[in-house]
N, CA and C atoms as a LAMMPS dump frame, in Angstrom:
ITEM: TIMESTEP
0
ITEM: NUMBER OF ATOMS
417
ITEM: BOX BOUNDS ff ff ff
-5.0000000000000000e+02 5.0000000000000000e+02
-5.0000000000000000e+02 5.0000000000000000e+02
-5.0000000000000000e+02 5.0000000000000000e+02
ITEM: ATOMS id mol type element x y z
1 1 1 N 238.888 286.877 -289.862
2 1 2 C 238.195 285.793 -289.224
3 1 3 C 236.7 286.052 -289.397
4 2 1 N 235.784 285.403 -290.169
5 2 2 C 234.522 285.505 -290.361
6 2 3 C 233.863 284.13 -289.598
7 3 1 N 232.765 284.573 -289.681
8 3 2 C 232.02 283.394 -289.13
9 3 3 C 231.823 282.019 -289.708
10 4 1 N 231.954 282.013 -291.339
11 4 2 C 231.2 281.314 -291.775
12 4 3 C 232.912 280.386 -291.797
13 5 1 N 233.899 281.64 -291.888
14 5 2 C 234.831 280.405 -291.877
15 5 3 C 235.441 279.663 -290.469
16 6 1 N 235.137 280.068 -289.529
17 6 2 C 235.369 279.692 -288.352
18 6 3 C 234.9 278.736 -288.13
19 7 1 N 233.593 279.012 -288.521
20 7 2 C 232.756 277.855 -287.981
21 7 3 C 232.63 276.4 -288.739
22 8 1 N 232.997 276.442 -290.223
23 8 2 C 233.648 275.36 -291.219
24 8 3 C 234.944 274.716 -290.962
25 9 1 N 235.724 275.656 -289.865
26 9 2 C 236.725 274.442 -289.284
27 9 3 C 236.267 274.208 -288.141
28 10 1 N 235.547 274.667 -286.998
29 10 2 C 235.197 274.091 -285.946
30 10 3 C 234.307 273.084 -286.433
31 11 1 N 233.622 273.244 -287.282
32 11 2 C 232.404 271.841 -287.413
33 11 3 C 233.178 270.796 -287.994
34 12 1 N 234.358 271.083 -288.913
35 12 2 C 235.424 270.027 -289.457
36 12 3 C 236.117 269.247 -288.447
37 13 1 N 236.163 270.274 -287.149
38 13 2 C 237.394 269.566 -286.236
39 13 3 C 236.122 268.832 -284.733
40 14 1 N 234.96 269.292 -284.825
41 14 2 C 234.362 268.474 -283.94
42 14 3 C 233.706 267.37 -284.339
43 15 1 N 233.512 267.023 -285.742
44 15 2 C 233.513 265.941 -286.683
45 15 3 C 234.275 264.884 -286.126
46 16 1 N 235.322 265.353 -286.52
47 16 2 C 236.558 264.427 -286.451
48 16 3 C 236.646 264.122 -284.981
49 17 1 N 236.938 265.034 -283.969
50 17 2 C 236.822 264.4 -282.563
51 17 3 C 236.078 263.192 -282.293
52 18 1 N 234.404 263.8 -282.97
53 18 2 C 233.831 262.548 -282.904
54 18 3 C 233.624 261.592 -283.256
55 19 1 N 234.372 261.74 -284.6
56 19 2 C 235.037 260.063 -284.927
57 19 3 C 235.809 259.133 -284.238
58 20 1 N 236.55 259.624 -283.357
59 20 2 C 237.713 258.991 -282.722
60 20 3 C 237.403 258.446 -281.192
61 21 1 N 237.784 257.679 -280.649
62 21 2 C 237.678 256.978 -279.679
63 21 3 C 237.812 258.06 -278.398
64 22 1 N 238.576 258.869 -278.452
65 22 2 C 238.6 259.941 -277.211
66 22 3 C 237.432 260.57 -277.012
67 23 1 N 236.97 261.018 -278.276
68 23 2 C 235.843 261.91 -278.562
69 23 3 C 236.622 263.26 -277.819
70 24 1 N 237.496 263.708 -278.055
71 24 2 C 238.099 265.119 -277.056
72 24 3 C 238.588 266.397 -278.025
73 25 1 N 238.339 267.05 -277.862
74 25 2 C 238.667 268.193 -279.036
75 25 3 C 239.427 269.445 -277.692
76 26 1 N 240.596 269.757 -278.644
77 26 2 C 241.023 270.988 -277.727
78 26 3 C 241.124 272.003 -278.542
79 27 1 N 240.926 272.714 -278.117
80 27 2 C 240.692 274.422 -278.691
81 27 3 C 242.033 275.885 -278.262
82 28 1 N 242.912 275.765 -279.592
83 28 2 C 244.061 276.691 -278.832
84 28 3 C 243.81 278.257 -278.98
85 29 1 N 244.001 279.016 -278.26
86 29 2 C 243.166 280.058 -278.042
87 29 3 C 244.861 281.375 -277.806
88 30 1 N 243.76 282.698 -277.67
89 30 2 C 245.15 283.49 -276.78
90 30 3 C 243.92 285.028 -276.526
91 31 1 N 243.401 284.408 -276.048
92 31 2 C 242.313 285.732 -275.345
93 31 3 C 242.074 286.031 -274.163
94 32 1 N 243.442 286.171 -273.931
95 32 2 C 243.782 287.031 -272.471
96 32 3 C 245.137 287.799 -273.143
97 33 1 N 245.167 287.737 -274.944
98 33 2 C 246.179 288.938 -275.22
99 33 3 C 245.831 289.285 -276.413
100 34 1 N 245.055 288.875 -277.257
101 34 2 C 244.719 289.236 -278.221
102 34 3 C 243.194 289.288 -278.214
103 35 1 N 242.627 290.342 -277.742
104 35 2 C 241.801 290.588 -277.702
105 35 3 C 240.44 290.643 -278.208
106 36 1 N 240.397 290.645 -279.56
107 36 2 C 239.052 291.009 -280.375
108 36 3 C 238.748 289.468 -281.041
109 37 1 N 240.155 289.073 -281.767
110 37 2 C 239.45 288.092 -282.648
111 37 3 C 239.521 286.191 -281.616
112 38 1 N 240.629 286.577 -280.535
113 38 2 C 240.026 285.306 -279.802
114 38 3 C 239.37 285.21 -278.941
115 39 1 N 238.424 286.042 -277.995
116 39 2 C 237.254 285.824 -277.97
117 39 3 C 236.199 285.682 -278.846
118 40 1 N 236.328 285.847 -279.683
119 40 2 C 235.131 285.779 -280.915
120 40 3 C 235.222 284.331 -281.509
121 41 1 N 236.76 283.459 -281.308
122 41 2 C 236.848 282.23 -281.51
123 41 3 C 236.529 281.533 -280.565
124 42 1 N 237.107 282.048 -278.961
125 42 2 C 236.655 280.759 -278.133
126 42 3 C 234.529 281.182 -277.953
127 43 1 N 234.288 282.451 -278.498
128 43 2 C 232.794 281.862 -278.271
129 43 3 C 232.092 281.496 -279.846
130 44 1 N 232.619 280.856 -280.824
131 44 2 C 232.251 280.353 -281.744
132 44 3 C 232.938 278.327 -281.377
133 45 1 N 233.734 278.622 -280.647
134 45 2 C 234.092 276.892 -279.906
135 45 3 C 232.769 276.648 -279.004
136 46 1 N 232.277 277.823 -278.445
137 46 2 C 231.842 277.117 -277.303
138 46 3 C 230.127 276.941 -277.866
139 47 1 N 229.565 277.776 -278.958
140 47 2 C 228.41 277.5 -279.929
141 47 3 C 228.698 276.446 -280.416
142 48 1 N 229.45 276.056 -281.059
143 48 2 C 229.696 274.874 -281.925
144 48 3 C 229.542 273.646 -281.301
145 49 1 N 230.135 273.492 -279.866
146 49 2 C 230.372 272.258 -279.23
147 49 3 C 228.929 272.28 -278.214
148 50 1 N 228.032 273.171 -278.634
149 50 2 C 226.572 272.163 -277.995
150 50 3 C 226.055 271.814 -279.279
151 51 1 N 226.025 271.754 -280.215
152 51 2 C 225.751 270.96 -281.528
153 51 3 C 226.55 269.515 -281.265
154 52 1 N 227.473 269.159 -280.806
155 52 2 C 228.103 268.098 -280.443
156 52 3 C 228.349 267.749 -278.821
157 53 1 N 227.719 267.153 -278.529
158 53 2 C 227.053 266.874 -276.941
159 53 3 C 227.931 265.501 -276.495
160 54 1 N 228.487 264.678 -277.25
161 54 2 C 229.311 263.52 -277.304
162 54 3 C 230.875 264.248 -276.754
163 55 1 N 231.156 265.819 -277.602
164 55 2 C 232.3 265.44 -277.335
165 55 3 C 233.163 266.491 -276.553
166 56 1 N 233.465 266.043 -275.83
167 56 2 C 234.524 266.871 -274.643
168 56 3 C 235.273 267.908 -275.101
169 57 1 N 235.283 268.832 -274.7
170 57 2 C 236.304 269.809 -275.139
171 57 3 C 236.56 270.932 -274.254
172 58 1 N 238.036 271.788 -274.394
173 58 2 C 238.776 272.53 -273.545
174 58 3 C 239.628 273.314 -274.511
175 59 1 N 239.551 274.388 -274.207
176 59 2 C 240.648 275.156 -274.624
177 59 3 C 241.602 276.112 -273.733
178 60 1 N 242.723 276.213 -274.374
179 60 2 C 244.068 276.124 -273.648
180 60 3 C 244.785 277.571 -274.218
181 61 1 N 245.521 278.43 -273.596
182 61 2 C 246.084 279.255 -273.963
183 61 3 C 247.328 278.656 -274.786
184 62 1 N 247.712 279.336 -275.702
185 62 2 C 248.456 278.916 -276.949
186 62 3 C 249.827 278.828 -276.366
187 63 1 N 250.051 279.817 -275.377
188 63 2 C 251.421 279.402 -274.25
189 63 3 C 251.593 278.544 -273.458
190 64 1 N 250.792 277.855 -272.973
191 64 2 C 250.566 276.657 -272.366
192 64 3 C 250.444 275.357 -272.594
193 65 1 N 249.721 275.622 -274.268
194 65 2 C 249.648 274.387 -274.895
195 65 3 C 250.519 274.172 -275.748
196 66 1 N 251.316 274.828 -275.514
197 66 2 C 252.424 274.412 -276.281
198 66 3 C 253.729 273.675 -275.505
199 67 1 N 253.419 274.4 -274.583
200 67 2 C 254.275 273.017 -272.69
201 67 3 C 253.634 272.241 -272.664
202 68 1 N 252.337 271.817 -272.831
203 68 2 C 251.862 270.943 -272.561
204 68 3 C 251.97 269.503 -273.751
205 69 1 N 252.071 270.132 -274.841
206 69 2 C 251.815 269.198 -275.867
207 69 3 C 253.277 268.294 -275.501
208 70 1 N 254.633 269.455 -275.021
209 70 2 C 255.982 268.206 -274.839
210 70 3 C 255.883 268.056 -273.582
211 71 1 N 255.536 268.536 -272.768
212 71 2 C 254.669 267.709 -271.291
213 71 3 C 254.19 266.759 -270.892
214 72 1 N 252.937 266.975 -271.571
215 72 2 C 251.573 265.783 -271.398
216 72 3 C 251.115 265.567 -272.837
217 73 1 N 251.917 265.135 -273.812
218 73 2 C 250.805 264.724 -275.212
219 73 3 C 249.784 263.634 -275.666
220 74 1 N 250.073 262.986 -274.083
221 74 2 C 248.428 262.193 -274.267
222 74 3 C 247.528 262.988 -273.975
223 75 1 N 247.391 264.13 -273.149
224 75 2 C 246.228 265.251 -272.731
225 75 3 C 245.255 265.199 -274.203
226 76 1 N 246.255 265.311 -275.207
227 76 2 C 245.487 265.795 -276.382
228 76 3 C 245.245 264.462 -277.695
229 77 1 N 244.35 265.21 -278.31
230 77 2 C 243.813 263.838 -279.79
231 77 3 C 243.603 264.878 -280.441
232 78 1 N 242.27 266.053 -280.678
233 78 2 C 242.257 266.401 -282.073
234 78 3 C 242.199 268.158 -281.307
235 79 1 N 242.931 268.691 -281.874
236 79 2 C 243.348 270.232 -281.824
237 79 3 C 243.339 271.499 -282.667
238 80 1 N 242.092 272.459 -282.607
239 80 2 C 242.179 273.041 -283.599
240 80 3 C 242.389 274.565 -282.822
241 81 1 N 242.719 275.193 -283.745
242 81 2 C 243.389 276.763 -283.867
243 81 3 C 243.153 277.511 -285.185
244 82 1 N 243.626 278.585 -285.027
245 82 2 C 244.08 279.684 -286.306
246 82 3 C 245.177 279.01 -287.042
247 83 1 N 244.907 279.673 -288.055
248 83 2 C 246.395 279.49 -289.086
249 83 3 C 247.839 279.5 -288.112
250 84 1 N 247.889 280.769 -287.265
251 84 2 C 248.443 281.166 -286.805
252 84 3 C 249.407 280.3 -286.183
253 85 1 N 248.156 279.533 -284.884
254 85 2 C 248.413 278.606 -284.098
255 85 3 C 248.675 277.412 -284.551
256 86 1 N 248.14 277.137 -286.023
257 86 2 C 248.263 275.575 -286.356
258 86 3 C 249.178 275.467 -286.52
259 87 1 N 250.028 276.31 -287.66
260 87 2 C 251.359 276.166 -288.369
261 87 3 C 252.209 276.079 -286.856
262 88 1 N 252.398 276.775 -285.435
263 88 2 C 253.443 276.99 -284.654
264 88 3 C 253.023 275.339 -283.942
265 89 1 N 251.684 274.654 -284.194
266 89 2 C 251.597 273.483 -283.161
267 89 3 C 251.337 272.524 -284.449
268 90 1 N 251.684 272.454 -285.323
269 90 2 C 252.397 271.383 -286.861
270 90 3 C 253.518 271.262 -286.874
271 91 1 N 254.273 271.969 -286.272
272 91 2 C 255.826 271.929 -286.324
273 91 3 C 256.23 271.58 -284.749
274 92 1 N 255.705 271.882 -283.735
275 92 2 C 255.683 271.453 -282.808
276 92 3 C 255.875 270.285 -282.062
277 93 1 N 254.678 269.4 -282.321
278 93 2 C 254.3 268.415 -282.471
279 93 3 C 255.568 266.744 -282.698
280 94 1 N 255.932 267.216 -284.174
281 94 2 C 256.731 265.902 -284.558
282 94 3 C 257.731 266.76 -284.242
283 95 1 N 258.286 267.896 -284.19
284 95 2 C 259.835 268.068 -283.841
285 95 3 C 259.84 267.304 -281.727
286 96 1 N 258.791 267.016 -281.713
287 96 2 C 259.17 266.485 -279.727
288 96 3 C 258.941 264.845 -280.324
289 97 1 N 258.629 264.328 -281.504
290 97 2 C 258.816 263.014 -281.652
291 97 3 C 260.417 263.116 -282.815
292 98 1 N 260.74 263.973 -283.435
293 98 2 C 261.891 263.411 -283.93
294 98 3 C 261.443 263.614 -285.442
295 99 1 N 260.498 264.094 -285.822
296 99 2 C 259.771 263.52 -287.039
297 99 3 C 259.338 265.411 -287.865
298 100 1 N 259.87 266.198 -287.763
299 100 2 C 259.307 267.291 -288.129
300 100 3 C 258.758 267.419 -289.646
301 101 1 N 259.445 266.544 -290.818
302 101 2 C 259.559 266.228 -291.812
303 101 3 C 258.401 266.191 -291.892
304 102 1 N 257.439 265.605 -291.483
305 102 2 C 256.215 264.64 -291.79
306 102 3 C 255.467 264.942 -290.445
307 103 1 N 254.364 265.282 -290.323
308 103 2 C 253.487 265.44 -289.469
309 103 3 C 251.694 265.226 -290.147
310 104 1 N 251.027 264.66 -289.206
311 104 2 C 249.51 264.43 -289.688
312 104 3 C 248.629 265.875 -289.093
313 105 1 N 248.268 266.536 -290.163
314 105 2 C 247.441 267.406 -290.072
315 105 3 C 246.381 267.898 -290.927
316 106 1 N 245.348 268.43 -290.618
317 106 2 C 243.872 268.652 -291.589
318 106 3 C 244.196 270.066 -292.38
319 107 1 N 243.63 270.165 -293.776
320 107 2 C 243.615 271.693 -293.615
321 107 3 C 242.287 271.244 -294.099
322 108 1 N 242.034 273.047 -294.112
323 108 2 C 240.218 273.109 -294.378
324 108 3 C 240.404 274.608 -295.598
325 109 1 N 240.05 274.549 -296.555
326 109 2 C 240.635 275.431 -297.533
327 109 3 C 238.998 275.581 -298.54
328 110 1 N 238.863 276.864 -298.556
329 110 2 C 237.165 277.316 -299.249
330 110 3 C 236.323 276.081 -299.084
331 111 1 N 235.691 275.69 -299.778
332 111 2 C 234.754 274.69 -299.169
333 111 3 C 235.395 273.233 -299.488
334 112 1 N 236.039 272.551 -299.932
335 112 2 C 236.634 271.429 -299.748
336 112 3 C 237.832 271.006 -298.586
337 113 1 N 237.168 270.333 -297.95
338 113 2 C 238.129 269.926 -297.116
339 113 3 C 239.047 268.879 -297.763
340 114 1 N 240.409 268.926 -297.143
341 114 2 C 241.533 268.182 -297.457
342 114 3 C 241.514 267.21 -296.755
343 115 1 N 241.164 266.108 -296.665
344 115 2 C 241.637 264.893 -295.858
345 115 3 C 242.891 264.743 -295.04
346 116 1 N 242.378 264.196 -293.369
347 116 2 C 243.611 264.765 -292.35
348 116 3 C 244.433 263.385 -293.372
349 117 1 N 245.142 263.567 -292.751
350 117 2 C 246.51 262.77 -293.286
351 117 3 C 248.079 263.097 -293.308
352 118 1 N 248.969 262.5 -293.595
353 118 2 C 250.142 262.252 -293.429
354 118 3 C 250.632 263.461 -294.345
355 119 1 N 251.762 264.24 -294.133
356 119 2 C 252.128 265.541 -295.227
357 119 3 C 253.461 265.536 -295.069
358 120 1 N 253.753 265.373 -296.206
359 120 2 C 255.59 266.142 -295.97
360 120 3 C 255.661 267.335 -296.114
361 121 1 N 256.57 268.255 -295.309
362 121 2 C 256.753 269.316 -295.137
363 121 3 C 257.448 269.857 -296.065
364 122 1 N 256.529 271.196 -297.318
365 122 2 C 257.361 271.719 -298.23
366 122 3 C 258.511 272.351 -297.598
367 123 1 N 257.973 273.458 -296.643
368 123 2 C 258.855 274.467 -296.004
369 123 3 C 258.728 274.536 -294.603
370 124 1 N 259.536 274.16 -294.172
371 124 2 C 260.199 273.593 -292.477
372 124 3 C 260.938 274.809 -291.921
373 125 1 N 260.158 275.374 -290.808
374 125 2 C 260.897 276.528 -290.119
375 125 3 C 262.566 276.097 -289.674
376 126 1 N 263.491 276.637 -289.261
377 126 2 C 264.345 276.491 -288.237
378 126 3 C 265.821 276.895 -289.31
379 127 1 N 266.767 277.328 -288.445
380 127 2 C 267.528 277.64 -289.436
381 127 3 C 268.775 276.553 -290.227
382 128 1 N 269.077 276.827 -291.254
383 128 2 C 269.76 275.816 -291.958
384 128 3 C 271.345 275.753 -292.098
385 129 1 N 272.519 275.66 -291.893
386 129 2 C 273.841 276.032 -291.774
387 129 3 C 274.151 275.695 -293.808
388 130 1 N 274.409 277.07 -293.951
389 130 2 C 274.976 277.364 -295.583
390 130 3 C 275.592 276.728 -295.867
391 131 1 N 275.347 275.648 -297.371
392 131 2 C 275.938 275.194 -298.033
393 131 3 C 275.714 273.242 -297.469
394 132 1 N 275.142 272.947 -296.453
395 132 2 C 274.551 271.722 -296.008
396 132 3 C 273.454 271.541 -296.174
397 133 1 N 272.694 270.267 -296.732
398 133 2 C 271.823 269.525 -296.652
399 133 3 C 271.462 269.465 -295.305
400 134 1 N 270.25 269.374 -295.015
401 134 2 C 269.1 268.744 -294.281
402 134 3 C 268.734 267.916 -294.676
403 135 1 N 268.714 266.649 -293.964
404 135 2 C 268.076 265.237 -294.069
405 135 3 C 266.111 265.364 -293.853
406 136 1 N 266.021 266.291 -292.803
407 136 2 C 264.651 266.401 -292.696
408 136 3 C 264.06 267.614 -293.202
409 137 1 N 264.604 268.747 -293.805
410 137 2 C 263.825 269.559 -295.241
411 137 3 C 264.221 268.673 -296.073
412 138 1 N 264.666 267.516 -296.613
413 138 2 C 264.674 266.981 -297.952
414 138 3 C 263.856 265.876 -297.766
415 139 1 N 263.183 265.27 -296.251
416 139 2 C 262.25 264.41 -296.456
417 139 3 C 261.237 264.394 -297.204
């Protein structure tokens, strides 16, 4: 986790917050157990978001927000994390709508960003019963 890349997805993902009508950015975190590198993220969230004064933001322990997202998923609009966290709240997400196949998510990869958008899922966690098709790994 370096700075320069941390801070190229936080400025990617408070962008985008502030494109959107919520203007709300949530920040998934776990630094009350992993010690070194997420504090060093939630205080590169919390630098970043006085450069953006428009837009609201909170961050959430990664155990929590993950009840919360099949809880309360209006709470949230634009959500950023680690690799870590994205991939476990990308799959998350559309498996509580039905939709795991296909989920809308950003990546941010060396200096070109990927446009958020619609993705089919190459490789879909969960396990598969031998010798059957999946309708939603073959979406």
């Amino acid at each position: 986790m370096t700075r320069i890349g941390v801070d190229r997805i936080l400025k990617f993902a408070f962008e985008l917050a502030q494109s959107r009508p919520k203007k709300h950015l949530t920040s998934a975190t776990k630094s009350n157990g992993i010690s070194i590198t997420m504090p060093y993220w939630d205080e590169r969230v919390e630098a970043m978001g006085k450069n953006y004064p428009k837009v609201k933001w909170d961050k959430y322990h990664i155990d929590i927000l993950t009840a919360n997202f099949v809880l309360h998923p209006d709470w949230f609009d634009v959500v950023v994390g680690s690799n870590l966290f994205g991939d476990i709240l990308s799959d998350l997400g559309p498996a509580c709508t039905g939709t795991i196949g296909y989920r809308a998510v950003g990546q941010h990869q060396s200096a070109r960003p990927v446009p958020v958008g619609v993705r089919a899922g190459a490789r879909l966690g969960g396990p598969i019963s031998p010798g059957r098709a999946s309708p939603i790994r073959s979406a």
